[in-house]
N, C-alpha and C positions, 0 to 999 in steps of 0.2 A: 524444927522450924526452918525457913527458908526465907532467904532473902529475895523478894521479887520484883519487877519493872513491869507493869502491864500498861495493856492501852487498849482494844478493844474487847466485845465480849466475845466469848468462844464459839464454835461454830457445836450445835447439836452433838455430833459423834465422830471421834478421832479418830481412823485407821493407825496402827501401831506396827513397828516392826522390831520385833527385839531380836537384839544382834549379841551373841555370848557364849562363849565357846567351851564354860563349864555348865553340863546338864542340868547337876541339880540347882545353883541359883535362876539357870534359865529355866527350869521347871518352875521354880517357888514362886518367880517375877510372874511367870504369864498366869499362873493361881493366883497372883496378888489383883491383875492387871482385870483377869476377867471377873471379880468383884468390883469395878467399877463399872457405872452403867451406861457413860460418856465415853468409855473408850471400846475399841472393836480391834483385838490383836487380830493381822491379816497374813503374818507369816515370821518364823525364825531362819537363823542364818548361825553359823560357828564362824566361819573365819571371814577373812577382810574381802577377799572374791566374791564368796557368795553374797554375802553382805550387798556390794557393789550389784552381783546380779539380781538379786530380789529388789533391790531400789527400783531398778530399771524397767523391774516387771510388773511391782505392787503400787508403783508411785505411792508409797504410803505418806500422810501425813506427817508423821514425826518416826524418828529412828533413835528406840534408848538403845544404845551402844558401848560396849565397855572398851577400854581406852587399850587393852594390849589383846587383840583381836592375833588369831596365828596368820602368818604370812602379811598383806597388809594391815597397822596395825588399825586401831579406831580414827586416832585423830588424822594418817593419811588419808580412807577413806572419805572423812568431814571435808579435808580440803578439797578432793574430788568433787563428790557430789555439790557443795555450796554453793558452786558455780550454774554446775551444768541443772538441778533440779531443785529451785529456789521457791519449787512449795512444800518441798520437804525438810525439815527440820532436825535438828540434831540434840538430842540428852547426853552428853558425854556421861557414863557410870566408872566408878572407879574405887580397886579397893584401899589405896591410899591415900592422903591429905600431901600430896606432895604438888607446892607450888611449879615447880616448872611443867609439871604435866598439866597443871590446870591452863598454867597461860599459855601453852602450845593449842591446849584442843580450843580456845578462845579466840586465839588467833586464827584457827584453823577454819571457825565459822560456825562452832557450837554454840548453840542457843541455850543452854542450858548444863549444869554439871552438880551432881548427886554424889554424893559419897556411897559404896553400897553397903547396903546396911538401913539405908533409907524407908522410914515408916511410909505404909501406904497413903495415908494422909497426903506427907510430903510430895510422893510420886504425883498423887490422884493433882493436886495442888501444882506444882511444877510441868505437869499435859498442859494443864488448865491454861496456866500463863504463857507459856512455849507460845500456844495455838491463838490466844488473844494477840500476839506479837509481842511481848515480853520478852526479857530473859530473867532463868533462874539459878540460883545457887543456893548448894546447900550451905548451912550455917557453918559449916566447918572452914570452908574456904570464902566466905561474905566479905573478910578483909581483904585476901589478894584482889578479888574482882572489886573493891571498891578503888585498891590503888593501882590496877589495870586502868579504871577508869577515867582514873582521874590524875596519869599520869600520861604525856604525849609517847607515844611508839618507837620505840628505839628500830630503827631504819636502818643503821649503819652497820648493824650486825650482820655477818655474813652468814648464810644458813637460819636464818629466821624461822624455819619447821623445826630446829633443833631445839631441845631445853639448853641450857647452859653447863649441866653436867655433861652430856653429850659433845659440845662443841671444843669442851676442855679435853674430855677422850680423844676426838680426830686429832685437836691440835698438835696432841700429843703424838698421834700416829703421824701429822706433818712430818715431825722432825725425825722419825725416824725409828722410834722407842717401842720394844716389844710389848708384849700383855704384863707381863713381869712388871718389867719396870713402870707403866704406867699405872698399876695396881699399889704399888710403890709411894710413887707421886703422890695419889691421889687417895691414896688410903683404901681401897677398897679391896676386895678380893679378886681374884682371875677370873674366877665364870661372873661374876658381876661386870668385868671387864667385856668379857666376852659379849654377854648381853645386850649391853652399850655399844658394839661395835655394830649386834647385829640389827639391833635398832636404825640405826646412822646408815648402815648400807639398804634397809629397806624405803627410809624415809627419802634419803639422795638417788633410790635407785641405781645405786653402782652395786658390783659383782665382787670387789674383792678390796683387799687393803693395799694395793697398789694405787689403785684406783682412787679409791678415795683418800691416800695421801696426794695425789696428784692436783684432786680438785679443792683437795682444801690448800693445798699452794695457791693454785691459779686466784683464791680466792683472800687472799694473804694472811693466811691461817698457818701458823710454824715459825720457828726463829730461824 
């Protein structure tokens, strides 16, 4: 089941673009997809570029997209596109329940987020309401998006693309501290470290850890 917010009825037939950089759920998704008889898959994409070029090119209606796309990830591309192509729409997919990703790809200007794993129904159900102008969630995450909702926007935070584990990584890298230690800190493992780092340099678009100790100074991030 799905939490939904609709408003009008949906238009006859939804061009689709599924964005997903492992083959076989992107195989199974567009097998799911072309059983439905409202929606019209109009092309795939693996990573955050193409992704980006196939928008450009398919102006599709809606974009199910998975949220750690290679090179840009999902939810940077969201923030791109939202602007610049405001009839095409976003599903964020993803394969964990993990609140800070949710409220990033929300803020980012996704219309929608699935956990994957998600029954056809659900999918078929969640186009549905996208395209009416709704947004939807899946039941896993209905809570966060209800106290997204219904909570005012923290503004003051520096780095607002970041999730909150991430902004605790740079800050960490502000002050100076290797993957070791910040692995330390924060409990986590090193390539999980790493991971986190390399997230923050695609999302800030910086090049290295210089750099983005730099900007997260300037931005009063570090002791």
């Amino acid at each position: 089941m799905t939490a939904n917010i609709e408003l009008d009825a949906p238009p006859e037939t939804t061009r689709v673009l599924i964005a997903d950089d492992h083959p076989v759920y992107l195989s199974g998704l567009r097998m799911l997809l072309d059983m439905i008889t409202s929606v019209e898959v109009v092309g795939e994409a693996r990573t955050g570029k193409e992704t980006l070029s196939e928008i450009y090119r398919l102006r599709p209606h809606l974009v199910l997209m998975d949220v750690n796309m290679p090179g840009t990830s999902g939810i940077e591309v969201t923030r791109t596109i939202t602007p610049r192509y405001p009839d095409t729409s976003v599903i964020m997919l993803s394969m964990l329940e993990d609140r800070d990703t949710f409220l990033s790809a929300v803020r980012a200007g996704a219309r929608g987020y699935l956990v994957k794993g998600a029954s056809t129904e659900d999918i078929e159900q969640a186009i549905g309401t996208v395209r009416r102008g709704g947004v939807v969630f899946g039941a896993e995450v209905a809570s966060w998006a209800l106290d997204y909702l219904n909570k005012p926007r923290e503004s003051s935070k520096p780095f607002p693309e970041l999730t909150d584990r991430e902004r605790a990584v740079l800050e960490l890298v502000a002050d100076g501290l290797g993957n070791a230690t910040i692995a330390r800190r924060l409990g986590l493992s090193i390539k999980t470290v790493r991971n986190y780092l390399s997230r923050i340099f695609a999302k800030l678009q910086i090049a290295d850890r210089t750099e983005a100790a730099v900007q997260a100074r300037r931005a009063g991030l570090g002791h």
